[in-house]
Biotite code that builds the C-alpha atoms (Angstrom):
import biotite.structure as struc

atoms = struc.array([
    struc.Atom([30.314, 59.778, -9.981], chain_id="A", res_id=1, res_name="UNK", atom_name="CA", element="C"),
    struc.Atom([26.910, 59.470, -10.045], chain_id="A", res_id=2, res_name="UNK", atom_name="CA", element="C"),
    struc.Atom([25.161, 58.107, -13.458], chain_id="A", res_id=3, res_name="UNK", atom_name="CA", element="C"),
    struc.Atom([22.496, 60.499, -15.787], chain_id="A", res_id=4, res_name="UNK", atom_name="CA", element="C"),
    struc.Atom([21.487, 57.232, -17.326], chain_id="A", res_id=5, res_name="UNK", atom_name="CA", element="C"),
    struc.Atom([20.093, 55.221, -14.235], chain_id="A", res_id=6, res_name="UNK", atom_name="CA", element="C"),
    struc.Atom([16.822, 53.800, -16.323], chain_id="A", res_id=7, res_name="UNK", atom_name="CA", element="C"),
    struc.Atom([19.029, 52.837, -19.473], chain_id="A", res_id=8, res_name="UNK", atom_name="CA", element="C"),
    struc.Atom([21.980, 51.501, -16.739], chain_id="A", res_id=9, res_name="UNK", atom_name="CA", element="C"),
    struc.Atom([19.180, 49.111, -15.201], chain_id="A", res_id=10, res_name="UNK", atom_name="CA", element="C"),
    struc.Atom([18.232, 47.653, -18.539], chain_id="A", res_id=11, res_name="UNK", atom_name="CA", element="C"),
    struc.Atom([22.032, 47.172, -19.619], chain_id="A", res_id=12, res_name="UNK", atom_name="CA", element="C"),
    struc.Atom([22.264, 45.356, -15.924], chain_id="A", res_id=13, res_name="UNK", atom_name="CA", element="C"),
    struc.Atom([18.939, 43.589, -16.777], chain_id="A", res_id=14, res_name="UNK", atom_name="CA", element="C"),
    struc.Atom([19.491, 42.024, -20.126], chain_id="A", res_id=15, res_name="UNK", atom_name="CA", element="C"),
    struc.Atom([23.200, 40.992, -18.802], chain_id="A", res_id=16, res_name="UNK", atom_name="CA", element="C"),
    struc.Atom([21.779, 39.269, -16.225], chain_id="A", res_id=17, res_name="UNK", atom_name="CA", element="C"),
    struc.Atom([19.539, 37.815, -18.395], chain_id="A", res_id=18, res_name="UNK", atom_name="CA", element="C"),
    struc.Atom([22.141, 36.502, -21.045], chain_id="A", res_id=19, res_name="UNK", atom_name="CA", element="C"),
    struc.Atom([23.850, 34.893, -18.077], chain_id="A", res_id=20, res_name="UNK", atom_name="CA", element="C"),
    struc.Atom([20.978, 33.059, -16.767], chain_id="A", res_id=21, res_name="UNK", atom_name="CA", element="C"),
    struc.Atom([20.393, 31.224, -20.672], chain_id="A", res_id=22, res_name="UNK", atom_name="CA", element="C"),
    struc.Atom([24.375, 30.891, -20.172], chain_id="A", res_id=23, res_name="UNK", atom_name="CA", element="C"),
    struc.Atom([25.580, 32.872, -22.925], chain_id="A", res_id=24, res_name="UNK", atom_name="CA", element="C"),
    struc.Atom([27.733, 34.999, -20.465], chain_id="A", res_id=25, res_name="UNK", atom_name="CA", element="C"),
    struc.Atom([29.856, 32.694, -18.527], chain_id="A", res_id=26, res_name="UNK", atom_name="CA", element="C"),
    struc.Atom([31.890, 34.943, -15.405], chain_id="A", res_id=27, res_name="UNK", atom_name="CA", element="C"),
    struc.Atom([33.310, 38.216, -16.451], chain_id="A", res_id=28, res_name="UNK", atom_name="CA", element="C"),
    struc.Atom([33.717, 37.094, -20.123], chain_id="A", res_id=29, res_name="UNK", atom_name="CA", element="C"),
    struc.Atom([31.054, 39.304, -22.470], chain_id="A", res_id=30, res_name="UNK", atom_name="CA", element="C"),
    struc.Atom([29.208, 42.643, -22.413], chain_id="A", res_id=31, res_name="UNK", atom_name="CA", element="C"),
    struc.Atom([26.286, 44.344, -23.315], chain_id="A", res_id=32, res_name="UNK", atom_name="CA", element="C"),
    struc.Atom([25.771, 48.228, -24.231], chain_id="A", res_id=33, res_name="UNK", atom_name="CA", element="C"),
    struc.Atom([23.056, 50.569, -25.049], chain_id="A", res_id=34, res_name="UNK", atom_name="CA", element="C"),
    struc.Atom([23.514, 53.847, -26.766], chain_id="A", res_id=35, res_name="UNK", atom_name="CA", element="C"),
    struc.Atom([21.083, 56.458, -25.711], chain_id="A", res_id=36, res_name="UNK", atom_name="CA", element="C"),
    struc.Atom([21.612, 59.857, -27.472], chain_id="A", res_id=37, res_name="UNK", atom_name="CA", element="C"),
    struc.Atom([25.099, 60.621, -27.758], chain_id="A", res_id=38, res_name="UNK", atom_name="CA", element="C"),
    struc.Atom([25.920, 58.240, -24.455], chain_id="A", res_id=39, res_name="UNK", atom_name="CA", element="C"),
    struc.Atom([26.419, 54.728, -24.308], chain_id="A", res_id=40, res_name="UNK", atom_name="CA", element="C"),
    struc.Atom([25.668, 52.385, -21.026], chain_id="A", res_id=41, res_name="UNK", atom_name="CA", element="C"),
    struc.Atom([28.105, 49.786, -21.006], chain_id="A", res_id=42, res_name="UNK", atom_name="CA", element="C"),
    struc.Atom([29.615, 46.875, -18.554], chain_id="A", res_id=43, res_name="UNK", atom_name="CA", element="C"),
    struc.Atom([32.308, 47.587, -16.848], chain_id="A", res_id=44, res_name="UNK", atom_name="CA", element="C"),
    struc.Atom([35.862, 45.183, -17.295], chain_id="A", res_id=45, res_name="UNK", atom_name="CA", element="C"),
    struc.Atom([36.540, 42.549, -14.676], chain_id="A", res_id=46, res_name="UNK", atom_name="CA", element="C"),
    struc.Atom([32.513, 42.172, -13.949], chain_id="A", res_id=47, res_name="UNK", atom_name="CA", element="C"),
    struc.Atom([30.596, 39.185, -13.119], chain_id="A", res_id=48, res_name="UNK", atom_name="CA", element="C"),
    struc.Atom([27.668, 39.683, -15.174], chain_id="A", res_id=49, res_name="UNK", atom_name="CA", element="C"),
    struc.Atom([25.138, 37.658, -13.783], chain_id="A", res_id=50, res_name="UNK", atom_name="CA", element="C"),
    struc.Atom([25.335, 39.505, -10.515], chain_id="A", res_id=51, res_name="UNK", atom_name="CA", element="C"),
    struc.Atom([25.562, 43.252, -12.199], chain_id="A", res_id=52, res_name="UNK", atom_name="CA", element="C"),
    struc.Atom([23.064, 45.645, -11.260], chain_id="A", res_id=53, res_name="UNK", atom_name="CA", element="C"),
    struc.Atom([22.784, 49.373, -12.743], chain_id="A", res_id=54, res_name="UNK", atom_name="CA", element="C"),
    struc.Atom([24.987, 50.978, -10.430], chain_id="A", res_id=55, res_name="UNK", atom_name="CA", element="C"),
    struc.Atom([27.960, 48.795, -11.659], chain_id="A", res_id=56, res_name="UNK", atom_name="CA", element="C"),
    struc.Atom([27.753, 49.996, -15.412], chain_id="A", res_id=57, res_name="UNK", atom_name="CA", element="C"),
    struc.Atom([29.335, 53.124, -16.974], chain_id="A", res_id=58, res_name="UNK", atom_name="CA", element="C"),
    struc.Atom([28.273, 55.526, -19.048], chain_id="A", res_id=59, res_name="UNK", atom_name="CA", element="C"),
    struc.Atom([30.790, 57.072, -21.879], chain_id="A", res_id=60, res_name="UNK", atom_name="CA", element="C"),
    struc.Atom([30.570, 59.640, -24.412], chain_id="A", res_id=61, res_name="UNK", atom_name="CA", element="C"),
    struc.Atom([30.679, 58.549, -28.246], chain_id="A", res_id=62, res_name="UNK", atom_name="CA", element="C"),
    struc.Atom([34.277, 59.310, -27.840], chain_id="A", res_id=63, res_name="UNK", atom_name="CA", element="C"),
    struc.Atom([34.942, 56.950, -25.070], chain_id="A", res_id=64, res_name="UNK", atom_name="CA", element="C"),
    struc.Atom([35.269, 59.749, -22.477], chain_id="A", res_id=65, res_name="UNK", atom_name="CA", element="C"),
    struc.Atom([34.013, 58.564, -18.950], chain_id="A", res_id=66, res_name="UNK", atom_name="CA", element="C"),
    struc.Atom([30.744, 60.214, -17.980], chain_id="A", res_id=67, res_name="UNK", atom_name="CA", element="C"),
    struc.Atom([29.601, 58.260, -14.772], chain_id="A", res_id=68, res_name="UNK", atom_name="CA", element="C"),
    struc.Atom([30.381, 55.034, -13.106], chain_id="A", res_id=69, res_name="UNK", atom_name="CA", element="C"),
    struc.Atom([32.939, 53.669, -10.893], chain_id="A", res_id=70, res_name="UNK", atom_name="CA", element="C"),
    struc.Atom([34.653, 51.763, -12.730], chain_id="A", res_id=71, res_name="UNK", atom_name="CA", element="C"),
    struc.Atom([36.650, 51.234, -16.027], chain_id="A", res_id=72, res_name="UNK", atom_name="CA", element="C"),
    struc.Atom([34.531, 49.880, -19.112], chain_id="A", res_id=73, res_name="UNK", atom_name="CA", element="C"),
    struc.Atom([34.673, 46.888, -21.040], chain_id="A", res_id=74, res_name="UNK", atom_name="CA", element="C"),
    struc.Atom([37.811, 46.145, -23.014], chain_id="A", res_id=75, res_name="UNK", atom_name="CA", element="C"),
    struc.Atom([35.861, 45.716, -25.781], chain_id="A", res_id=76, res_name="UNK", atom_name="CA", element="C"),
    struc.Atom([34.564, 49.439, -25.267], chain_id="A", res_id=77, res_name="UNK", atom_name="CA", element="C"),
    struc.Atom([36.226, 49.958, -28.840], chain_id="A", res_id=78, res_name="UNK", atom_name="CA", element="C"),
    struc.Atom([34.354, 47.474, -30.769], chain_id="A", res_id=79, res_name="UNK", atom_name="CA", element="C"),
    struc.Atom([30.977, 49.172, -29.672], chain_id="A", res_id=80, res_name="UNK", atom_name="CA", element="C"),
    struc.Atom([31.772, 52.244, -30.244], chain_id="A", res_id=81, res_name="UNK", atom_name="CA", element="C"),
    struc.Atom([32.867, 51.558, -33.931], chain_id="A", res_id=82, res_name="UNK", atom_name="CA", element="C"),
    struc.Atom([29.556, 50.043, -34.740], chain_id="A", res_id=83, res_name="UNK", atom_name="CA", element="C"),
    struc.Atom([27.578, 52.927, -32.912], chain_id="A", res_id=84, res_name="UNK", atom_name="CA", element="C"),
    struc.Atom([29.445, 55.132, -35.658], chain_id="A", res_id=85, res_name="UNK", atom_name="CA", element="C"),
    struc.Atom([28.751, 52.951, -38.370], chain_id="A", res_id=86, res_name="UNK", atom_name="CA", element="C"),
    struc.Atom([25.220, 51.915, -37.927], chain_id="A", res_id=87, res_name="UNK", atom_name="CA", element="C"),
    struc.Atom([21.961, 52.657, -36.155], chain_id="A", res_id=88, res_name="UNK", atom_name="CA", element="C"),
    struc.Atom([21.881, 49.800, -33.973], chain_id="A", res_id=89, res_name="UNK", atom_name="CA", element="C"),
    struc.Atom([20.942, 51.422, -30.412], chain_id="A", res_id=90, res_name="UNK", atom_name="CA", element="C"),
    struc.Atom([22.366, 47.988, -28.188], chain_id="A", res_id=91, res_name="UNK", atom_name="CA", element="C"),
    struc.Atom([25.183, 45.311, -28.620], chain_id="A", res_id=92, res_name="UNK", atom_name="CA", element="C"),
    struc.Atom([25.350, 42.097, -26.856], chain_id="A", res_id=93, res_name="UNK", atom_name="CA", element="C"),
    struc.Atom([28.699, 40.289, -27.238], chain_id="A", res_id=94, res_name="UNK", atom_name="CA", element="C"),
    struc.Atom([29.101, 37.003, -25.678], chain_id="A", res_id=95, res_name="UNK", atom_name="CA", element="C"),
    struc.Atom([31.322, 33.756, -25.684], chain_id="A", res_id=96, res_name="UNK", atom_name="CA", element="C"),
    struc.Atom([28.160, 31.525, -26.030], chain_id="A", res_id=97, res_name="UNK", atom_name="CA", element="C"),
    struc.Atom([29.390, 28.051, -26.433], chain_id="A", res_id=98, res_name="UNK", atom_name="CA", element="C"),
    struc.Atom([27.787, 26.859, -29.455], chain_id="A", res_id=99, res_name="UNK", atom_name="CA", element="C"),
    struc.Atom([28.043, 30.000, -31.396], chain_id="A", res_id=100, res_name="UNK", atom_name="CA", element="C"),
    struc.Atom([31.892, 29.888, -29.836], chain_id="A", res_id=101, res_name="UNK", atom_name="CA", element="C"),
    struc.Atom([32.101, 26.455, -31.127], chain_id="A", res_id=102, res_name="UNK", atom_name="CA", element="C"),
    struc.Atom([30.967, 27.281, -34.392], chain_id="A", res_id=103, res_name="UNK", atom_name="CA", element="C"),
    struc.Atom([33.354, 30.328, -34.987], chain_id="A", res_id=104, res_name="UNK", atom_name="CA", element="C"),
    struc.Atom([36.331, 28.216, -34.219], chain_id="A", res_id=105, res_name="UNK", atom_name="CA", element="C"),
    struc.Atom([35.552, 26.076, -37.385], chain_id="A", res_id=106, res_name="UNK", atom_name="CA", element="C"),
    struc.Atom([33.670, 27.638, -40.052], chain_id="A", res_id=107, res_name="UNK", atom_name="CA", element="C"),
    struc.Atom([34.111, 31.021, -41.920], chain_id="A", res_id=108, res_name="UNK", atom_name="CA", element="C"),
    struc.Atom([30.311, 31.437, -41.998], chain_id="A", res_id=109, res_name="UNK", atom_name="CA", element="C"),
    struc.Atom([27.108, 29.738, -40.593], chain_id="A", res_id=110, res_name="UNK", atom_name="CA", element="C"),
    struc.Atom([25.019, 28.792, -43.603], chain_id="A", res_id=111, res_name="UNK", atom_name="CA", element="C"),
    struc.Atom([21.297, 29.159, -43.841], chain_id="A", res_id=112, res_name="UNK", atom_name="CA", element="C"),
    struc.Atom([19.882, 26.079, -42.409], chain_id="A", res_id=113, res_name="UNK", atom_name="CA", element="C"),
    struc.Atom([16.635, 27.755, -41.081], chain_id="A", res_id=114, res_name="UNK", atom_name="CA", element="C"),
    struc.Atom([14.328, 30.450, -42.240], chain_id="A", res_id=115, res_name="UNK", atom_name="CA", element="C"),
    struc.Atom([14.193, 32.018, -38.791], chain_id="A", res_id=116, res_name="UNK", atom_name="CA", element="C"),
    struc.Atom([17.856, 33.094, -39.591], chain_id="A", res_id=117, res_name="UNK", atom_name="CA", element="C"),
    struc.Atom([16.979, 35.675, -42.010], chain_id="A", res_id=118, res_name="UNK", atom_name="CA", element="C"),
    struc.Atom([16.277, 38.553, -39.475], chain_id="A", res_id=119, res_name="UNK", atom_name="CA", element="C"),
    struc.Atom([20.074, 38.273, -38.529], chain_id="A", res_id=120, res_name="UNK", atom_name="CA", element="C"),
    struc.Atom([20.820, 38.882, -42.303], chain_id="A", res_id=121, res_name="UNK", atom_name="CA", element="C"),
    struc.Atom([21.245, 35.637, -43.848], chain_id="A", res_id=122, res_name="UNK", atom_name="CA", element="C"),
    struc.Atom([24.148, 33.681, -43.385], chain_id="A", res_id=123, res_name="UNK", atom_name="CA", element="C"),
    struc.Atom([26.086, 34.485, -40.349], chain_id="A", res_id=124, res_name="UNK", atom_name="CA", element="C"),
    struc.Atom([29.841, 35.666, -41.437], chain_id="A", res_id=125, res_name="UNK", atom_name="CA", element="C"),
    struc.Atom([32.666, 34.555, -38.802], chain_id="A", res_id=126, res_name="UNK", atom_name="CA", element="C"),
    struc.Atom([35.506, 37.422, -38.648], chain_id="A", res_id=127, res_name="UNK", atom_name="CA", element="C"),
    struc.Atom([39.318, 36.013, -38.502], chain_id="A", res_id=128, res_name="UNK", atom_name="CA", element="C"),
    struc.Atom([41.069, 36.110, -35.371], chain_id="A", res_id=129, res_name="UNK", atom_name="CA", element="C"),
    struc.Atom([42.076, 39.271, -33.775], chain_id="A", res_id=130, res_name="UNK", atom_name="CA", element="C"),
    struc.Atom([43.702, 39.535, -30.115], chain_id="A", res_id=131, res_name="UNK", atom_name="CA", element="C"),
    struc.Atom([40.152, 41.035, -27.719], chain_id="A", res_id=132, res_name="UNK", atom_name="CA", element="C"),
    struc.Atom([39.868, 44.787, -27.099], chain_id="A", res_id=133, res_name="UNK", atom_name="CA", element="C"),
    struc.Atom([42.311, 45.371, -30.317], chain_id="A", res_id=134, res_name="UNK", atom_name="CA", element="C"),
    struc.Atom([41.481, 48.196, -33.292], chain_id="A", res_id=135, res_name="UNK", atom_name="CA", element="C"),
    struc.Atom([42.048, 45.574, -35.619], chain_id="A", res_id=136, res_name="UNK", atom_name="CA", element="C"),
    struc.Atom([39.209, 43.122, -34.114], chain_id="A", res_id=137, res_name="UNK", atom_name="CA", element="C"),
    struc.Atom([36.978, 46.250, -33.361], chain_id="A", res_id=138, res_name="UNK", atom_name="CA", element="C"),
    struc.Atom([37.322, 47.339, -37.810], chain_id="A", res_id=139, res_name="UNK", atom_name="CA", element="C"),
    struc.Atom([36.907, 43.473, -38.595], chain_id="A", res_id=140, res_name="UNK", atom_name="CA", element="C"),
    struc.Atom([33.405, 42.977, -36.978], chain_id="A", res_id=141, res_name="UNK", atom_name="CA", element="C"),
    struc.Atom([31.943, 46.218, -37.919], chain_id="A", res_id=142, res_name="UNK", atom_name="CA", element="C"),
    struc.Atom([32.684, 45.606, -41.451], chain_id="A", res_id=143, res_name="UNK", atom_name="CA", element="C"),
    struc.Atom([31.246, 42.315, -41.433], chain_id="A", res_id=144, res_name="UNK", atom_name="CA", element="C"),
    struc.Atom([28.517, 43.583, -39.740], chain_id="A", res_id=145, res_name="UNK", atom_name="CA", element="C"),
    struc.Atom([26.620, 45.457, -43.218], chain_id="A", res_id=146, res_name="UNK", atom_name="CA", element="C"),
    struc.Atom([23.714, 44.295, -43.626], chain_id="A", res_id=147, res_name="UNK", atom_name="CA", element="C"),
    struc.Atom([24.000, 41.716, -40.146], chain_id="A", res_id=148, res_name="UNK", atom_name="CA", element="C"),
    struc.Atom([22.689, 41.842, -37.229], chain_id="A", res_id=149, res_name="UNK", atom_name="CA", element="C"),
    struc.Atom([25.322, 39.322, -35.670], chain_id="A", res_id=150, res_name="UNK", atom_name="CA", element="C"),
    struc.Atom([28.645, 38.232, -36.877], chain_id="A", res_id=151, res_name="UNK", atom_name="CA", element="C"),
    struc.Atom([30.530, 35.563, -35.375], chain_id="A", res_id=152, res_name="UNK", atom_name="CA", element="C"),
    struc.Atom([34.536, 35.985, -33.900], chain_id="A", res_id=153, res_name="UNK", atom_name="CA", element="C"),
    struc.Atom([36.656, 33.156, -35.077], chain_id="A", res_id=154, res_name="UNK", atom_name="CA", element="C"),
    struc.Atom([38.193, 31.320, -31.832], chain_id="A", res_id=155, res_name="UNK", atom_name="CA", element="C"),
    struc.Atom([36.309, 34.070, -29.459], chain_id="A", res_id=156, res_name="UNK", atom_name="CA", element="C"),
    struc.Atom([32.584, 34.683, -29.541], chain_id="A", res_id=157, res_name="UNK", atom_name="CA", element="C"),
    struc.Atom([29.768, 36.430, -31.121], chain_id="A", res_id=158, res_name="UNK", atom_name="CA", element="C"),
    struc.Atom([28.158, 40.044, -31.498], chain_id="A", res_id=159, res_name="UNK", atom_name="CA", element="C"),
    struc.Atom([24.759, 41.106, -31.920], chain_id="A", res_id=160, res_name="UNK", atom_name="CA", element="C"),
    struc.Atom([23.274, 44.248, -32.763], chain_id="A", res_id=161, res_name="UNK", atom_name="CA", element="C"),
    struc.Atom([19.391, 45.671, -31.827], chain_id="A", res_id=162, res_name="UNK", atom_name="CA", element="C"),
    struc.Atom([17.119, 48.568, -32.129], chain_id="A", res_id=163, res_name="UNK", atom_name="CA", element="C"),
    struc.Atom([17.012, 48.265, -28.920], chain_id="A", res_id=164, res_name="UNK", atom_name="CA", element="C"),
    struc.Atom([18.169, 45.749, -25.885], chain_id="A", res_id=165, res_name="UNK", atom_name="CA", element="C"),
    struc.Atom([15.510, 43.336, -26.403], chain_id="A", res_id=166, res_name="UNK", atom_name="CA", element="C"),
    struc.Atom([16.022, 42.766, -29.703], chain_id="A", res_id=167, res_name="UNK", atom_name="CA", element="C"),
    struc.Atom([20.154, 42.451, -29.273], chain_id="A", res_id=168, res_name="UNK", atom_name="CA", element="C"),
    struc.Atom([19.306, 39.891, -26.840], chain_id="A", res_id=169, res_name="UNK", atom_name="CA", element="C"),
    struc.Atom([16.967, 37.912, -28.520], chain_id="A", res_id=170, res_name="UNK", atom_name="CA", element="C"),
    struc.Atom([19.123, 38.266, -31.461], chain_id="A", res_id=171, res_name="UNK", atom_name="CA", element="C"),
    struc.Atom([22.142, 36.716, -29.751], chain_id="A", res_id=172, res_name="UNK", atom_name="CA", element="C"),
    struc.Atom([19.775, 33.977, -28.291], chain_id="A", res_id=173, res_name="UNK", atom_name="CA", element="C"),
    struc.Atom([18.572, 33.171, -32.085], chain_id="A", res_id=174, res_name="UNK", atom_name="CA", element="C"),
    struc.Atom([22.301, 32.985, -33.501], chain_id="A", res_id=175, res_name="UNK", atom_name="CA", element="C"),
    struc.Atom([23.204, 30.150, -30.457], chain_id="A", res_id=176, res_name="UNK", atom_name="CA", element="C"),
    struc.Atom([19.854, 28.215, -31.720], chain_id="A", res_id=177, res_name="UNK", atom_name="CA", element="C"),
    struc.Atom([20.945, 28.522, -35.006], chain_id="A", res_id=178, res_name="UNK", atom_name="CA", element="C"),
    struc.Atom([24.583, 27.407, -34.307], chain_id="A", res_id=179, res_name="UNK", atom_name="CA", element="C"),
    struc.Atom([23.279, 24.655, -31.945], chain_id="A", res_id=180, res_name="UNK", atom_name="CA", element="C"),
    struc.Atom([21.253, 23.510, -35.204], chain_id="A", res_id=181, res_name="UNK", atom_name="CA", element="C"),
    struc.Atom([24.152, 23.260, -36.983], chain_id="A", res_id=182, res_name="UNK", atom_name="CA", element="C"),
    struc.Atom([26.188, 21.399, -34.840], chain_id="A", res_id=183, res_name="UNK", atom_name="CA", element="C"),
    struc.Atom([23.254, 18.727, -34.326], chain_id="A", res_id=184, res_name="UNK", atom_name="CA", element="C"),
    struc.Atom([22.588, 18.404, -38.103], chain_id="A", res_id=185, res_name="UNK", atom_name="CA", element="C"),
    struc.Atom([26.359, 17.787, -38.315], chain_id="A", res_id=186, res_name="UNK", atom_name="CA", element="C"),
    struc.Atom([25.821, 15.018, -36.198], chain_id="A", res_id=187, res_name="UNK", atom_name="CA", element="C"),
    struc.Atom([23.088, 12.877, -38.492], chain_id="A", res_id=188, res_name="UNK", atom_name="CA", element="C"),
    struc.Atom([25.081, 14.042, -42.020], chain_id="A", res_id=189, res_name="UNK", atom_name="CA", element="C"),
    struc.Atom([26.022, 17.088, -43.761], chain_id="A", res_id=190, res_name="UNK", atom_name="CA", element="C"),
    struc.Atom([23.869, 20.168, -43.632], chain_id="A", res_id=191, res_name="UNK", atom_name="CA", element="C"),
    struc.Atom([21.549, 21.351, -46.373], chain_id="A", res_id=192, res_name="UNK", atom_name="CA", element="C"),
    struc.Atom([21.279, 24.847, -46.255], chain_id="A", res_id=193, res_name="UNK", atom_name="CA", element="C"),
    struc.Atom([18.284, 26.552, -48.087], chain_id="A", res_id=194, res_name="UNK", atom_name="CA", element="C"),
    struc.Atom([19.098, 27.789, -51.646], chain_id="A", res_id=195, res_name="UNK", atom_name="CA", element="C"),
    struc.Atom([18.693, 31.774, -52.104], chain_id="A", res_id=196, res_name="UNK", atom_name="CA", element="C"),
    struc.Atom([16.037, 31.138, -54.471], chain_id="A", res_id=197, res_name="UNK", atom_name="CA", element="C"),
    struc.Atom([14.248, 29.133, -51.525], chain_id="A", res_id=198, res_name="UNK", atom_name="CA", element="C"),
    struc.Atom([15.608, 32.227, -49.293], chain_id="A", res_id=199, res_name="UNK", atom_name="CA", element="C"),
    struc.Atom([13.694, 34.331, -51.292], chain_id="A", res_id=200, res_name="UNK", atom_name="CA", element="C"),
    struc.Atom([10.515, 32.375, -51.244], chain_id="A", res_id=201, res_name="UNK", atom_name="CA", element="C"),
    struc.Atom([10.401, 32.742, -47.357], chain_id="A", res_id=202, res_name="UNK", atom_name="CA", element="C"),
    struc.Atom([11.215, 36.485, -47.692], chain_id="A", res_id=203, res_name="UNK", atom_name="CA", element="C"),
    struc.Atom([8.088, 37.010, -49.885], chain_id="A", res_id=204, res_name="UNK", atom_name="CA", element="C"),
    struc.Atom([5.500, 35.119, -48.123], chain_id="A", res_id=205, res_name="UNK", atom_name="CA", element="C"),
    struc.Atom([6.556, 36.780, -44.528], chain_id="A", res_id=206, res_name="UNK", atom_name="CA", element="C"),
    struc.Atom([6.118, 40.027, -46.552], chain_id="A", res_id=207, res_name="UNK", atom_name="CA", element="C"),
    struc.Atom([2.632, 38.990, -48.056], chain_id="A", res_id=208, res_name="UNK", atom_name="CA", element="C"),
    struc.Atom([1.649, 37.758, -44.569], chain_id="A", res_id=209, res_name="UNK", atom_name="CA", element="C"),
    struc.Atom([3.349, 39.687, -41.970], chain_id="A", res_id=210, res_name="UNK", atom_name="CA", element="C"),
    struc.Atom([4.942, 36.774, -40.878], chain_id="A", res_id=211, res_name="UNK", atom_name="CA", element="C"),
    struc.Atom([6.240, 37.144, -37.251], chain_id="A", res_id=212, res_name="UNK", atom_name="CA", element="C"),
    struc.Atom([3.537, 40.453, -36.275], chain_id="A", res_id=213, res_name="UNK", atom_name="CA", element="C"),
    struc.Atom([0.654, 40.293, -33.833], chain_id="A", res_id=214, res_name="UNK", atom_name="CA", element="C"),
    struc.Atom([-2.845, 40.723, -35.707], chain_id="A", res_id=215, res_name="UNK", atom_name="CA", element="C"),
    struc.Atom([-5.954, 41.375, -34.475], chain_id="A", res_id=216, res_name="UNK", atom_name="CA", element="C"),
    struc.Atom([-8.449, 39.372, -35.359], chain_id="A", res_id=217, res_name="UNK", atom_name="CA", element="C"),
    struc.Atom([-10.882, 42.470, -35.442], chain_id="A", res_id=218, res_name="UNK", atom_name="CA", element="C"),
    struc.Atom([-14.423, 40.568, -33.961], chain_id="A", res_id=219, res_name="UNK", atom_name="CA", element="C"),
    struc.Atom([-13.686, 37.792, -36.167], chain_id="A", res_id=220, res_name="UNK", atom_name="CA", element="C"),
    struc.Atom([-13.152, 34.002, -34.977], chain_id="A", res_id=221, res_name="UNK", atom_name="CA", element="C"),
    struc.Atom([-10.145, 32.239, -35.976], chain_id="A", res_id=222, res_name="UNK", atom_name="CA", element="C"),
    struc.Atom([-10.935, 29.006, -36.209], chain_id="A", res_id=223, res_name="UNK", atom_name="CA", element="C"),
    struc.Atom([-7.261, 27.593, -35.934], chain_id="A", res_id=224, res_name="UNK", atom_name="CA", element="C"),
    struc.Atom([-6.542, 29.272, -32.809], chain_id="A", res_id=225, res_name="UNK", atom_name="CA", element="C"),
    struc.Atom([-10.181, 29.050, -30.524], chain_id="A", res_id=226, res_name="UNK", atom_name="CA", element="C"),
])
């Protein structure tokens, strides 16, 4: 079968390739999926996904119903699919990065340590075990997933969720920073996360700023950045 989706195929085989190369996706263990209309491009089962290219994904129907592709789809095809229906994310990268692995095998939820963590939501929750590719796992992470853009798998991985690819992926890059944080501060002592009322503080001043956005500097020298 040939695929409808080539262009959105090549950016699923893209960003998996590109997860693989900063090592989040070690072998055939992860996947990646973008939902375009009422289709979703996703990584096939058994893949190596630093070597995928766009004729190796498959495209499926909200449903799970095969559209194009050679082969069979993730086993984790379920868990997308639920949080397609639940939310408006438009990708999901799920990997078995090693620190944000590491950190899901011991904590029920990654603190705040860093203000760069409040794009994912705040504090990162970790879902309880569930066997991979199971209804059970699939229900846990979407519900833990309002008002997240990642949650953490207890003894398994991590999920992240984007407007679109690039964002899933650089999501998924932030939450191993921020687990990799925490596992050096636990090194020196215990960590001190920031308060909610310190949360807050950094909330309003990238609001009164636009904290994070590109601005011109319309004719105007900016004498910090000549």
């Amino acid at each position: 079968m040939s695929s409808p989706a080539p262009a959105e195929s090549a950016r699923v085989a893209a960003a998996s390739r590109r997860l693989a190369e900063e090592g989040l996706l070690i072998g055939t263990a992860g996947n990646v999926s973008m939902r375009h209309g009422d289709l979703v491009s996703v990584t096939p089962t058994g893949a190596v996904l630093g070597d995928i290219d766009a004729a190796d994904i498959t495209v499926v129907d909200l449903d799970g119903g095969i559209v194009a592709g050679k082969y069979a789809p993730t086993s984790e095809l379920g868990l997308h699919l639920d949080i397609y229906r639940a939310y408006p994310a438009r990708a999901i990268v799920h990997t078995h990065a090693p620190k944000s692995t590491a950190v899901g095998c011991v904590l029920d939820e990654l603190p705040v340590l860093h203000y760069q963590q409040l794009v994912l939501g705040g504090a990162t929750p970790v879902v309880p075990f569930h066997p991979f590719g199971t209804p059970e796992l699939a229900s846990a992470v979407r519900e833990a997933l309002r008002g997240k853009q990642c949650a953490l798998m207890a003894n398994h991985g991590a999920v992240a969720l984007g407007a679109d690819l690039d964002q899933a992926v650089e999501y998924a890059l932030l939450l191993e920073w921020a687990c990799t944080l925490y596992l050096d501060a636990r090194t020196i002592g215990t960590p001190r996360p920031l308060t909610a009322e310190q949360q807050a503080a950094v909330i309003e001043v990238a609001w009164r700023t636009g904290y994070g956005t590109r601005k011109p500097l319309d004719g105007r020298l900016d004498r910090d950045n000549r």
